[in-house]
C-alpha positions as CSV (number, residue, x, y, z in Angstrom):
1,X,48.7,-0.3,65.1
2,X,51.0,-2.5,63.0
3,X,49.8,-3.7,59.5
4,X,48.8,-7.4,59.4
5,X,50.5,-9.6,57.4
6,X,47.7,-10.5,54.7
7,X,50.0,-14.2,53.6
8,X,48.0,-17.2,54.1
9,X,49.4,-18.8,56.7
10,X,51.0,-15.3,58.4
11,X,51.4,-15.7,61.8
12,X,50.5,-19.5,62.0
13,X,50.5,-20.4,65.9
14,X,52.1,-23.6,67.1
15,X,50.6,-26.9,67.1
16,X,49.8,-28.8,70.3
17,X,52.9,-30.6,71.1
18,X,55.1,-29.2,68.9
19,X,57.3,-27.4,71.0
20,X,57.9,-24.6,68.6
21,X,56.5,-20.7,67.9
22,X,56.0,-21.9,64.8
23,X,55.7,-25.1,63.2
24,X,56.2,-24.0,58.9
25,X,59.5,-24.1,60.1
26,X,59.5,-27.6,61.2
27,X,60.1,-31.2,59.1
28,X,56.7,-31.8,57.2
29,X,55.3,-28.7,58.0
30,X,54.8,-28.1,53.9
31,X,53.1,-31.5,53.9
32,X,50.3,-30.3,56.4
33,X,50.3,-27.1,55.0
34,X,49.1,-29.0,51.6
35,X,47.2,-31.2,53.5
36,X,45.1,-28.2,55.2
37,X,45.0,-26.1,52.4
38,X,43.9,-28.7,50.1
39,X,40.8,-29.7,52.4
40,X,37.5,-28.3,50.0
41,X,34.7,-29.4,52.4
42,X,35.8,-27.6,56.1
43,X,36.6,-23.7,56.2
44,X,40.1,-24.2,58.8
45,X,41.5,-21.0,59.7
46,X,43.4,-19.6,62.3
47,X,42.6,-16.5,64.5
48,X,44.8,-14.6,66.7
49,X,44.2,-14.4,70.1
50,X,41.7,-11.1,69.5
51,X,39.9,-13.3,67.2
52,X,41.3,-12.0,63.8
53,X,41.5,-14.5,60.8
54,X,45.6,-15.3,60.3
55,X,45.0,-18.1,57.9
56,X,42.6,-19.0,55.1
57,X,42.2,-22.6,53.3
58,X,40.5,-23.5,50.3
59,X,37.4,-24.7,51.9
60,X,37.2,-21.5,53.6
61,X,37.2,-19.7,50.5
62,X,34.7,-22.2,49.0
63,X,32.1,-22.3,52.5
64,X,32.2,-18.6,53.0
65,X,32.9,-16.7,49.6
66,X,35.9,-14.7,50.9
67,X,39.1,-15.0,49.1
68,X,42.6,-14.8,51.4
69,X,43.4,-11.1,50.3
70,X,39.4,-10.2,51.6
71,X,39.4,-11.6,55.0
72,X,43.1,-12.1,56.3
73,X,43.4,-9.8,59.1
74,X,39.7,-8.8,59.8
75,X,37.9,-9.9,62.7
76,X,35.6,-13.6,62.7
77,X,32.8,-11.8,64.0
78,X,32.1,-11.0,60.1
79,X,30.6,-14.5,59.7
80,X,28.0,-14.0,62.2
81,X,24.2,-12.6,62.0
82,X,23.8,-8.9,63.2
83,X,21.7,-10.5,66.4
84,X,24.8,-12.7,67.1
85,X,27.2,-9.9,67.3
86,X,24.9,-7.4,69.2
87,X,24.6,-10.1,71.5
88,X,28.6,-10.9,71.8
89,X,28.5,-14.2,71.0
90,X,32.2,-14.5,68.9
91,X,33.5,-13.0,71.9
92,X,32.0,-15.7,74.2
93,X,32.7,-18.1,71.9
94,X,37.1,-17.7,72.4
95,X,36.2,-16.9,75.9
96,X,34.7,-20.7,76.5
97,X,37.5,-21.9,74.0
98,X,40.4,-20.1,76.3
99,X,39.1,-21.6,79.3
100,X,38.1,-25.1,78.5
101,X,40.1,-25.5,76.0
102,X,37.5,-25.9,73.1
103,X,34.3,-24.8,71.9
104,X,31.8,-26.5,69.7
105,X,28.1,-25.2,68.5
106,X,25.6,-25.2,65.3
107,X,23.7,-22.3,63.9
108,X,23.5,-19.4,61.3
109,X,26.5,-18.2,60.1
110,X,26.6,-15.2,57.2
111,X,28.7,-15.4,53.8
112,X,30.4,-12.7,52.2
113,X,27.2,-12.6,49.8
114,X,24.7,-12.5,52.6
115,X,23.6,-15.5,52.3
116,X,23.0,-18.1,55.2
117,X,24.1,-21.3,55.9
118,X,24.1,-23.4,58.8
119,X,27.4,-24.0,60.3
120,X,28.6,-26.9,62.4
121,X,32.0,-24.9,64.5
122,X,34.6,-26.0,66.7
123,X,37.1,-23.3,68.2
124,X,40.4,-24.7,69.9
125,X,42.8,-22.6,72.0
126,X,46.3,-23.1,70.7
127,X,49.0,-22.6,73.5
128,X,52.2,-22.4,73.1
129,X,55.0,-24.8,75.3
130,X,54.6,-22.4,78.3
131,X,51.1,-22.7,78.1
132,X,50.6,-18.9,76.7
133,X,47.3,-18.6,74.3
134,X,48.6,-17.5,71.2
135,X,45.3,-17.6,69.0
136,X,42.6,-20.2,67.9
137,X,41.9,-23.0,65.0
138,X,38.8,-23.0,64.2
139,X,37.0,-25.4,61.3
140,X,33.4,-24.8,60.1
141,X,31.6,-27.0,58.1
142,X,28.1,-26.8,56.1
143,X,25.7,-28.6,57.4
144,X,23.1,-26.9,55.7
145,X,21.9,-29.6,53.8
146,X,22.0,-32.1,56.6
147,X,19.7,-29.6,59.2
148,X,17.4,-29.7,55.9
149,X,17.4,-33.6,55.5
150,X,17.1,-34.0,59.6
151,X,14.2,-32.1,59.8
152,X,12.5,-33.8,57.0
153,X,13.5,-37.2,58.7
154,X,11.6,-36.0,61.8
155,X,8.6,-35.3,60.3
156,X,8.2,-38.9,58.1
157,X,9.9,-42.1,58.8
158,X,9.0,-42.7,55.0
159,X,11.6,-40.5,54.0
160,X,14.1,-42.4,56.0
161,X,15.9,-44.3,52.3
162,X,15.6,-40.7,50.3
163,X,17.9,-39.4,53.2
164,X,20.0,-41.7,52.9
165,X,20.2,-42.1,48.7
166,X,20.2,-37.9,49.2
167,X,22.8,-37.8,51.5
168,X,26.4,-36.3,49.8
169,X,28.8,-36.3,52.5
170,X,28.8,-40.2,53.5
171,X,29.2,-42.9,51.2
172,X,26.4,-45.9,52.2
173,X,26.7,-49.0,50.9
174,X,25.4,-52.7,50.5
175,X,27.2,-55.8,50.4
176,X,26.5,-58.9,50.0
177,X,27.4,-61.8,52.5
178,X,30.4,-62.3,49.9
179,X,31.3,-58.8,49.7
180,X,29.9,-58.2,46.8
181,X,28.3,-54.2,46.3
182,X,24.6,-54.7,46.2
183,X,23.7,-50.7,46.1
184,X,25.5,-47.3,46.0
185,X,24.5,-43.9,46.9
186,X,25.1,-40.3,45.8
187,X,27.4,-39.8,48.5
188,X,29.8,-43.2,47.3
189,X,29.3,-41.7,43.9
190,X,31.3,-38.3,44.8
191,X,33.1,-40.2,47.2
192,X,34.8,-42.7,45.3
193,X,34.1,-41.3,41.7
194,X,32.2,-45.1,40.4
195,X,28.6,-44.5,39.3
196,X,26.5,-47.3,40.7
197,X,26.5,-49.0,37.0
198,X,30.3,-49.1,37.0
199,X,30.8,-50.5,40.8
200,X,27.4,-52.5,41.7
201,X,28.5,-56.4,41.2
202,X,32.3,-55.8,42.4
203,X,34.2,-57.2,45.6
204,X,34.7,-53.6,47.8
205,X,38.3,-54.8,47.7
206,X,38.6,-52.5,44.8
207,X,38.7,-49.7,47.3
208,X,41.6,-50.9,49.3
209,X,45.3,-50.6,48.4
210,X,47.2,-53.4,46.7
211,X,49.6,-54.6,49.7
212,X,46.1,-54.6,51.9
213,X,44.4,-56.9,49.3
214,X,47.5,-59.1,49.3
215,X,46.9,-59.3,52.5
216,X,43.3,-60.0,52.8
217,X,42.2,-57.4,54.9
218,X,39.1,-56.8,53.0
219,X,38.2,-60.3,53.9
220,X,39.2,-60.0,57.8
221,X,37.4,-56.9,58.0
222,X,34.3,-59.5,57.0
223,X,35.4,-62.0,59.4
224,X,35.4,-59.7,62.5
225,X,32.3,-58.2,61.5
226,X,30.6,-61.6,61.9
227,X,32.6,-62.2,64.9
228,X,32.1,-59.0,66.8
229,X,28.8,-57.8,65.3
230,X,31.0,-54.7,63.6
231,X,34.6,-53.5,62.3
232,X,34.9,-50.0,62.7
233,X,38.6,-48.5,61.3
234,X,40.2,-46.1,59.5
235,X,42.7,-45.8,56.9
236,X,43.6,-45.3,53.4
237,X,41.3,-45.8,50.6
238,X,41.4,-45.8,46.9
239,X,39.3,-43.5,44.5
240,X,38.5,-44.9,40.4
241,X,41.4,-42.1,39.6
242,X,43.7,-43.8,41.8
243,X,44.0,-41.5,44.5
244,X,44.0,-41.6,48.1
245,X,42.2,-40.6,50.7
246,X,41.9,-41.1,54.5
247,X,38.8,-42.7,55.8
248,X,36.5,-44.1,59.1
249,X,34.5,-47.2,57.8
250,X,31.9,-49.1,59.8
251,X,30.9,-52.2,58.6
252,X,27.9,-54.8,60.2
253,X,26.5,-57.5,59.3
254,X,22.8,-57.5,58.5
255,X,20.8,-60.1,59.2
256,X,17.0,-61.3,58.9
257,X,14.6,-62.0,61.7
258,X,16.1,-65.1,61.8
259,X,19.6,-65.0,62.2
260,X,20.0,-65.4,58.6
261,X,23.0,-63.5,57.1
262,X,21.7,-61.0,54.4
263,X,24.8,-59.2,53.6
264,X,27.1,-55.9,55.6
265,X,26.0,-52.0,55.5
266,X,29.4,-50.3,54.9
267,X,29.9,-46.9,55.7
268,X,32.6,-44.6,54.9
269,X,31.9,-41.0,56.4
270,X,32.9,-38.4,59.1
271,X,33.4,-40.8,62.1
272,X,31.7,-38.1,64.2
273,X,28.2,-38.9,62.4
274,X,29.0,-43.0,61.9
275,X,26.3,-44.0,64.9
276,X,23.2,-41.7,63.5
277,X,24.0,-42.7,60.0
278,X,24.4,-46.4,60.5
279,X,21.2,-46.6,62.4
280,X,19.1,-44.5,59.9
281,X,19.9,-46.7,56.7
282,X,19.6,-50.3,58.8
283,X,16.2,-49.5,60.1
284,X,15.1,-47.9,56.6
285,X,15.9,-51.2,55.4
286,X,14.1,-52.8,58.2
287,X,10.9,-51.1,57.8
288,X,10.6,-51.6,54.4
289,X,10.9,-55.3,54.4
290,X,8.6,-55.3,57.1
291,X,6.0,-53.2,55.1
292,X,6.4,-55.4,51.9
293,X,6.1,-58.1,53.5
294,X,2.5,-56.9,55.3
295,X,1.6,-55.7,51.6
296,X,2.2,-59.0,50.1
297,X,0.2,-61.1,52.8
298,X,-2.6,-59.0,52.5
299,X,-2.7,-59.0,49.1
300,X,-2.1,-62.5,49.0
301,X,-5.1,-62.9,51.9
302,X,-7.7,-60.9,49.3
303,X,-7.0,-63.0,46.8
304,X,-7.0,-66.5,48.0
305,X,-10.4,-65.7,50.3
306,X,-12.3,-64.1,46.9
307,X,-11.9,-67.1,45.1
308,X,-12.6,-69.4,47.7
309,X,-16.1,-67.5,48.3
310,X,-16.6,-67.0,44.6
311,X,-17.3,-71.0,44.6
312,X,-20.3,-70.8,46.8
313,X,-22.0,-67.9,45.7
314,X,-22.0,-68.5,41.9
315,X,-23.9,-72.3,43.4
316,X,-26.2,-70.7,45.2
317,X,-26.7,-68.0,42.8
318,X,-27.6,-70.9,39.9
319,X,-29.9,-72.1,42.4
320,X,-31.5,-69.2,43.0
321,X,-31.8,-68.6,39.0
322,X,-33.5,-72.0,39.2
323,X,-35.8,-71.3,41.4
324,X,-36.9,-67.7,39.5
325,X,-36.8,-70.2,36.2
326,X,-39.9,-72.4,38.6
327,X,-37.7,-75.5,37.3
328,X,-39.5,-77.1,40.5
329,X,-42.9,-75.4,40.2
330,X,-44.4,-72.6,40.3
331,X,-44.2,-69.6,42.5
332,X,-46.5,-67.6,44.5
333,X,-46.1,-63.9,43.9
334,X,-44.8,-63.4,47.5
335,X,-41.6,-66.3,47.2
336,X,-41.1,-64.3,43.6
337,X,-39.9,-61.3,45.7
338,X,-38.1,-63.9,48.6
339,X,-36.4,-65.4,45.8
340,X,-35.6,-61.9,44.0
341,X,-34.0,-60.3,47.3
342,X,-32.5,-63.2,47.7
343,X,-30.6,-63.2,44.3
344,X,-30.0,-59.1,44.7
345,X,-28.3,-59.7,47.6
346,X,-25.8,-62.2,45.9
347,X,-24.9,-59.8,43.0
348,X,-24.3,-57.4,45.6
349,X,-22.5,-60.2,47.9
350,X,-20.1,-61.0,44.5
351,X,-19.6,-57.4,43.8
352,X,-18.5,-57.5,47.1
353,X,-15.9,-60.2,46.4
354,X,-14.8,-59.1,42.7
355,X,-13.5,-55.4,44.7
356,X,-11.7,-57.7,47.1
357,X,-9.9,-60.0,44.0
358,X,-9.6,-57.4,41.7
359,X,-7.9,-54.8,44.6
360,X,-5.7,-58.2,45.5
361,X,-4.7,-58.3,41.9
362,X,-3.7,-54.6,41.7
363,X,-1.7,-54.8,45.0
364,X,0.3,-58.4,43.9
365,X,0.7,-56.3,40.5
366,X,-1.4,-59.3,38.8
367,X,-3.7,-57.4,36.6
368,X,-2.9,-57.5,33.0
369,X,-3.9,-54.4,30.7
370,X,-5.1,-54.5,26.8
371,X,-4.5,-50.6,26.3
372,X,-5.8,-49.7,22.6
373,X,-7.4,-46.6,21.4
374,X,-11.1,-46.6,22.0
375,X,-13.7,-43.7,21.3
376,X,-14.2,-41.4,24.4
377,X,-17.6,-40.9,23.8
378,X,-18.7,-44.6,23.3
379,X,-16.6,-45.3,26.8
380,X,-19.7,-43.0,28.0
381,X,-22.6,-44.8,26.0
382,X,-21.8,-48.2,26.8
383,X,-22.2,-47.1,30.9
384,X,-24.7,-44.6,30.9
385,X,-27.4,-47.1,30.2
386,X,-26.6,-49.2,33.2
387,X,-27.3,-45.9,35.9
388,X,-30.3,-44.7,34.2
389,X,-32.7,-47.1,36.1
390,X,-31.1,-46.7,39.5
391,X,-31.5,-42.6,38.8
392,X,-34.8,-42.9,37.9
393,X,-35.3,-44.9,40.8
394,X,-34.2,-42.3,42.6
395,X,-36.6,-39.4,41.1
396,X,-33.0,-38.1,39.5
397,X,-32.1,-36.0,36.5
398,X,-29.5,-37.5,34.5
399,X,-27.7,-36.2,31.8
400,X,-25.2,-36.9,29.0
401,X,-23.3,-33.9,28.2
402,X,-22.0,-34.2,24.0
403,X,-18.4,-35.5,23.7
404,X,-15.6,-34.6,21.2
405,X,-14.6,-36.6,18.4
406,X,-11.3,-38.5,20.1
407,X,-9.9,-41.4,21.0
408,X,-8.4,-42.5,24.1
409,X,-5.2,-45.1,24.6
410,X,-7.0,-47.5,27.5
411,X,-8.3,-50.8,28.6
412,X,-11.6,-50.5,27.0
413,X,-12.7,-52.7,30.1
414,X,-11.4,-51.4,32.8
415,X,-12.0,-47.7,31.6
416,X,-15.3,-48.5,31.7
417,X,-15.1,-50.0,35.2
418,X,-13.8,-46.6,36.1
419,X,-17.0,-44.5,34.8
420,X,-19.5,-46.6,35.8
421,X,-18.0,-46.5,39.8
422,X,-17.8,-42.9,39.2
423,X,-21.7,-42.6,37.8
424,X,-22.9,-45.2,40.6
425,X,-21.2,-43.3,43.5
426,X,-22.8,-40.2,42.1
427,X,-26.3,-41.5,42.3
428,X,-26.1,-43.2,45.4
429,X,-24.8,-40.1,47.3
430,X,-27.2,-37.8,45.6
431,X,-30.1,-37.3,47.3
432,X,-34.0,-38.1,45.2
433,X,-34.2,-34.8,43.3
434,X,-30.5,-34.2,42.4
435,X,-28.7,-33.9,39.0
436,X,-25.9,-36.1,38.2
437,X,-24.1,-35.5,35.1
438,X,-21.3,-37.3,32.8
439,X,-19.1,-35.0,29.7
440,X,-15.5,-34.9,28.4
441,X,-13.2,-32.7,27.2
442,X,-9.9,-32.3,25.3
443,X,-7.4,-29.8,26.7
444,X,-3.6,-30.9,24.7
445,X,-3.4,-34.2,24.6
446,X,-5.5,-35.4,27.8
447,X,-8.8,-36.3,27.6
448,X,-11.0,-35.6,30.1
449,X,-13.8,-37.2,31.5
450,X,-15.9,-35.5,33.9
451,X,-18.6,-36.6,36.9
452,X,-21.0,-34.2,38.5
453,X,-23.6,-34.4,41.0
454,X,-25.1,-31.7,43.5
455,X,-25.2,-34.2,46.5
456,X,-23.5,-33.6,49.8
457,X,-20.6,-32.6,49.0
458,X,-16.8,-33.9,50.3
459,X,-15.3,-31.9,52.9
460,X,-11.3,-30.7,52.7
461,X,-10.2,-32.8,54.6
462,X,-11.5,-35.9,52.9
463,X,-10.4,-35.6,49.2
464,X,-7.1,-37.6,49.5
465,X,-8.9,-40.4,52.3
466,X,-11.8,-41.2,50.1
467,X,-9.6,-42.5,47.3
468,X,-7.5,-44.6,50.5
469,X,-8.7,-48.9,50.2
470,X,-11.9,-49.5,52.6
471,X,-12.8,-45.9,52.8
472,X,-16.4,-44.5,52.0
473,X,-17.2,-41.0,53.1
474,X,-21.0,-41.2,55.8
475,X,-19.9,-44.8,56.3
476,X,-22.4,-46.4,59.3
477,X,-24.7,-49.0,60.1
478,X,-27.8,-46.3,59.7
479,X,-26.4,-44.4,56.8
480,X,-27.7,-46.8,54.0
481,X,-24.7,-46.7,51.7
482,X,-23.6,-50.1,50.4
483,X,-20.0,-50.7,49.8
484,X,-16.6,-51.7,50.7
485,X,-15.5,-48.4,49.8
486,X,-12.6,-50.6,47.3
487,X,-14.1,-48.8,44.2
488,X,-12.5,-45.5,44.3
489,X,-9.6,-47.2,45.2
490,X,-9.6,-49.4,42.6
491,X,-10.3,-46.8,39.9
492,X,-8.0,-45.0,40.7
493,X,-5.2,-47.9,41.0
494,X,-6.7,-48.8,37.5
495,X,-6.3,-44.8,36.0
496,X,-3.1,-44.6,36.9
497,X,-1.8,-48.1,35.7
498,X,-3.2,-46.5,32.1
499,X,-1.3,-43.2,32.0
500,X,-4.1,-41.4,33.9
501,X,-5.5,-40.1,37.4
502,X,-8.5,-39.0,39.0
503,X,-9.2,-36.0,40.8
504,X,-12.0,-34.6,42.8
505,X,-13.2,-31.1,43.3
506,X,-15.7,-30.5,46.2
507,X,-17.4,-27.9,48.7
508,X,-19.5,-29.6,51.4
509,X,-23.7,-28.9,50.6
510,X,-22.1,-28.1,46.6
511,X,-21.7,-31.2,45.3
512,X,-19.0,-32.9,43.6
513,X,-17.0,-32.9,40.5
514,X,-14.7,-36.4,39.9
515,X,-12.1,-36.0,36.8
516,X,-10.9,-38.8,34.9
517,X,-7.9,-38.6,32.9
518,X,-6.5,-41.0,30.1
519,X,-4.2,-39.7,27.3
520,X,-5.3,-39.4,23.7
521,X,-4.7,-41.4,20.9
């Protein structure tokens, strides 16, 4: 068998339409040679018609792992999984090229180190000007990292802007309705060599070459995007360096609800992926307006209706406080208790209302914070006294674990908000008879406050929901639990704001341990 020739580009077959054995000997030929070899994101090689690699470009070296001298001459079937080649798939693969002129598939294709990657291929036969196959081109390309981000776009829509701020391959851009660049991904960064702080504020002119400028094609491409509803193009394009490169754009306008102009989502990218691309960042951008926009009303909702019931209910609640005063006379023992449930029932009514304003505020970002160091163990004191008389109440054992010597950066308020919540949920879910305790601890520079009780438990599946706004674990009309299940919410909302969290440990019939965390001092 004769030696192969191990050269780069030995045996190069003809280019469709050439007319020639061999196109290195035509005009240009060195130019597309450069241009070939010089491409670091596709593996393009040449096979002869047995399938063995004639040709090896950078990005082949780069994709793959094999330098020209290692792979020049040996047989493609090297970059395919064991499975793949027992099952003669390289060989099926030239046969469908050979007889419908290309072939194009996606899976798992093997590097020199072993590795896997997943590998977007297309094989095309290459014929010379009688028609006779004289081998293949064939271009792979890594869309490892693409699979990876598809799947994770399938399983949330939440993830939708991290795809497209992840993405690498495509530059995704905004502009405002004067052109301006109103954001920048990772992928314009390696793109077009500007970091986002260099190129956010600037026309996108800056990308185009100076005769297209003068000629206000940046400006027309606006025009017939507003006309047409998109400009889709290609041409030459200008990196910070100064270099060129050759690129697809898409550019639409984006618009409100209402027609309203809000700017143009410009895309620069491999044309083949400009539809899926487009439509992942404009409806990204969609859903989150449309979900800060449901946030705010809510929030805005909460607030206005807990001050206008706040009105009322401190009237009636001075009335009531009136009436218990026997301002008008005296009472019979029997309107004592009327006028007691009553005014119970409007301290629990405005505690009500206080969850709904104070979880407003947090949402609409409204609640101020005095954080200063305050005493962990006097956090504890000041509460403790208020639950003791619903334990006892209850026939429960409370107790005060002793606290280390430490102070804690918070809202001496609001901390205190937190541990009384805690303390109350744990004697309303324990059941008369229980133990309910409160203690802290110091591990590095986190202090910990801890919640215990020996009630019902939490099961698995509940830890993360009970902390969600309106949730509260046995909720129903028989289950005699009081609430509007805002508190843990809340206190958590308000932990976090200070530097801190709360977590929950549980087993169903165990108990249940709640953790708050605020740093020290």
């Amino acid at each position: 068998m004769m030696a192969r020739d191990k050269s780069p580009h030995a045996g190069q077959p003809a280019l469709p339409g050439t007319g020639t054995s061999n196109y290195l000997s035509e005009p240009g030929a060195d130019l597309y040679r450069l241009l070939v070899d010089s491409v670091r994101d596709y593996a393009i090689f040449a096979l002869d018609p047995t399938g063995h690699v004639m040709t090896w470009n950078v990005g082949a070296m780069r994709i793959k792992g094999y330098s020209p001298a290692d792979i020049i001459g040996k047989h493609f079937s090297i970059f395919y999984p064991p499975e793949a080649v027992a099952s003669g798939f390289p060989a099926y693969e030239l046969r469908e090229a050979t007889r419908v002129g290309r072939f194009e598939d996606e899976g798992w294709r093997v590097r020199k180190d072993g590795s896997l990657f997943w590998a977007n291929v297309v094989i095309t036969a290459l014929r010379d000007p009688r028609g006779d196959l004289v081998g293949f081109a064939k271009v792979t390309r890594d869309l490892t990292e693409r699979r990876a981000a598809e799947e994770s776009l399938r399983q949330s829509e939440e993830r939708f802007r991290l795809l497209v701020e992840g993405v690498r391959d495509y530059a995704i851009f905004m502009l405002d309705p004067a052109g301006r660049i109103v954001s920048w991904n990772r992928g314009a960064e390696v793109l077009k060599q500007y970091r986002a702080e260099e190129i956010i504020g600037h026309s996108f002119s800056a990308f185009y070459p100076a005769e297209d400028v003068a000629a206000g094609k940046p400006a027309r491409e606006l025009e017939i995007a507003l006309r047409d509803g998109r400009y889709e193009d290609e041409g030459w394009r200008i990196r910070k360096d100064g270099s060129t490169f050759w690129a697809g754009v898409l550019i639409t306008p984006v618009r409100s609800a209402d027609g309203t102009l809000l700017g143009f989502s410009k895309v620069t990218r491999d044309l083949t992926e400009r539809r899926a691309a487009q439509e992942r960042a404009i409806a990204d951008t969609r859903r989150i307006t449309e979900i800060e926009t449901a946030s705010r009303t809510k929030s805005e909702f909460l607030t206005a209706m807990s001050h206008e019931l706040r009105t009322p209910i401190n009237a009636t609640m001075g009335y009531a406080d009136l009436l218990m005063m026997e301002i008008g006379g005296q009472l019979s023992e029997q309107q004592r208790e009327y006028v007691g449930r009553v005014r119970g029932s409007q301290e629990h009514l405005l505690a009500i209302i206080n969850d709904l304003l104070n979880y407003g505020r947090i949402e609409a970002g409204q609640l101020g914070y005095d954080i200063a160091p305050a005493p962990l163990a006097e956090l504890i004191d000041k509460v403790f006294p208020m639950v003791e008389p619903q334990a006892v109440t209850k026939g429960l054992v409370l107790v005060r674990q002793p606290c280390p010597d430490v102070h804690v950066k918070v809202d001496r308020i609001k901390a205190e908000q937190i541990i009384l919540n805690l303390l109350s949920n744990a004697v309303k879910f324990t059941p008369s008879g229980g133990h309910v305790s409160i203690g802290c601890k110091v591990e590095g520079m986190v202090g910990h406050i801890i919640v215990e009780d020996d009630g019902p438990g939490v099961p698995p599946d509940q830890h993360e929901a009970i902390f969600a706004p309106f949730v509260q674990l046995g909720r129903s009309l028989t289950s005699g639990h009081e609430g509007t299940g805002l508190g843990l919410a809340i206190s958590r909302d308000l932990a976090r704001a200070m530097a801190g969290d709360i977590t929950l440990r549980s087993v169903p019939g165990m108990g249940a341990r709640f953790t708050l965390t605020l740093p020290i001092a």
